[in-house]
C-alpha positions as a printed NumPy array, in Angstrom:
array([[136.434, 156.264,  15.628],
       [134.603, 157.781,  18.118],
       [132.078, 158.984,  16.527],
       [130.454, 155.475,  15.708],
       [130.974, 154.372,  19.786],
       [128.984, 157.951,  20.753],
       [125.905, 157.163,  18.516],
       [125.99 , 153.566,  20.099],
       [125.956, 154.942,  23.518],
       [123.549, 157.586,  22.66 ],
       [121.125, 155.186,  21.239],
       [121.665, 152.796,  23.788],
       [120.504, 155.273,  26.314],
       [117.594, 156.537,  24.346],
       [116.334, 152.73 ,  24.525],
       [117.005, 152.51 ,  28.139],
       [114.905, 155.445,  28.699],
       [111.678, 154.535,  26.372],
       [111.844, 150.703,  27.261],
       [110.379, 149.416,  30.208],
       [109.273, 146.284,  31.779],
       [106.953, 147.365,  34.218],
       [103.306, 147.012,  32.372],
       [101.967, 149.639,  35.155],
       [104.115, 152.275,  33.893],
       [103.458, 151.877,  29.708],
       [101.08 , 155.096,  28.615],
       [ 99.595, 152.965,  26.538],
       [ 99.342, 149.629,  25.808],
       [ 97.033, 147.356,  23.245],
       [ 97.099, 144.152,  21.389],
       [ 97.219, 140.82 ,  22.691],
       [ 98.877, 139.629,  25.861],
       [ 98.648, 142.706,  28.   ],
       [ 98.978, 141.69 ,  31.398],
       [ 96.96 , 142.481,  34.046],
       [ 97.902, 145.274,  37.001],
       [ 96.845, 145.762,  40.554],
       [ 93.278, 146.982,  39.91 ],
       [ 92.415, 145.361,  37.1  ],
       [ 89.359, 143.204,  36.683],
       [ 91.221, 139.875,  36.06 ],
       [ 94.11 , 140.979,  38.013],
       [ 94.306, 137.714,  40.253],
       [ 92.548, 135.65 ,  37.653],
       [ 89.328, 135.75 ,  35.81 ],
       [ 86.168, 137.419,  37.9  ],
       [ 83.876, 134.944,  39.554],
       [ 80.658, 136.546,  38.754],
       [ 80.03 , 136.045,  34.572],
       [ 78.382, 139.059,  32.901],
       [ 75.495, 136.352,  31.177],
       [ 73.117, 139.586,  30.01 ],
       [ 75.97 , 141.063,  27.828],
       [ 76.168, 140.016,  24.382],
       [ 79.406, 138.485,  23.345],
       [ 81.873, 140.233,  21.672],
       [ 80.408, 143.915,  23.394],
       [ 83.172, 145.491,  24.858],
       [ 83.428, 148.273,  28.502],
       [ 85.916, 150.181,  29.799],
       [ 87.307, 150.02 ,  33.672],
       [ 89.054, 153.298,  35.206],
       [ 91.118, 153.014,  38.563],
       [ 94.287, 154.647,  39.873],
       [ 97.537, 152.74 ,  39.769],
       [100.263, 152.98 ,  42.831],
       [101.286, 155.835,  41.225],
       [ 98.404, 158.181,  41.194],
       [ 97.727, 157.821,  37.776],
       [ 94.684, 157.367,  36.043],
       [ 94.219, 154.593,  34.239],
       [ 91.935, 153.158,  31.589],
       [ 91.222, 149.744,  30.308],
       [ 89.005, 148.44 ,  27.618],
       [ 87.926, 144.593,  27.982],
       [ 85.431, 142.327,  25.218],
       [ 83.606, 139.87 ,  26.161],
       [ 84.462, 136.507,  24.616],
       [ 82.673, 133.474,  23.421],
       [ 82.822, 131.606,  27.024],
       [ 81.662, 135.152,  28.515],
       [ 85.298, 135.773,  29.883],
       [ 86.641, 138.751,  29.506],
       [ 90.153, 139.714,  27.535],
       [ 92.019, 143.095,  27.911],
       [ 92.424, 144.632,  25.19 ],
       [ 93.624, 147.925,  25.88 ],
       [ 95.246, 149.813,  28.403],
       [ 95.967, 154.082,  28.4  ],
       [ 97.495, 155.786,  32.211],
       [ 96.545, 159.242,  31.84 ],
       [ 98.343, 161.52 ,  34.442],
       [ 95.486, 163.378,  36.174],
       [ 96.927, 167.138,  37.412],
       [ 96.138, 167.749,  40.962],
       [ 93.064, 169.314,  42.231],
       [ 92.427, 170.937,  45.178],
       [ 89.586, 170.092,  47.399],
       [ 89.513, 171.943,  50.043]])
């Protein structure tokens, strides 16, 4: 009898510790309908400025640091109406340097 209840628990807290809500704090993230962080480029909404010299469908990558001190990388495409659509999102932890 208890055996069964442990391997709920236990499983229940593995979940709890690989689940999380918070898109900032993913390692990596891709598909559709990743949301945008603080420091994105459509965080806020779509950019004003249209890249019109970029052919549609190309695709870039944007590098910032989140809140946490974390690197992080995102790939965005270009789409048919020259907005732009995250596609992919990596946080890298960058080890400290010292520049002194």
């Amino acid at each position: 009898m208890k055996t069964p209840f442990l391997c709920a628990a236990f499983a229940l807290c593995l979940a709890g510790c690989t689940a999380t809500s918070d898109p900032s704090m993913r390692p990596f993230d891709a598909g559709p309908g990743i949301q945008p962080i603080p420091g994105s480029i459509t965080y806020g909404g779509q950019p004003r400025t249209k890249l019109t010299k970029s052919p549609i469908g190309s695709s870039f990558s944007h590098e910032f640091d989140n809140a946490f001190g974390y690197r992080v990388i995102e790939r965005y495409v270009i789409q048919p109406d020259r907005s732009l659509l995250l596609v992919s999102r990596r946080i890298v932890r960058v080890p400290f340097s010292r520049d002194d």
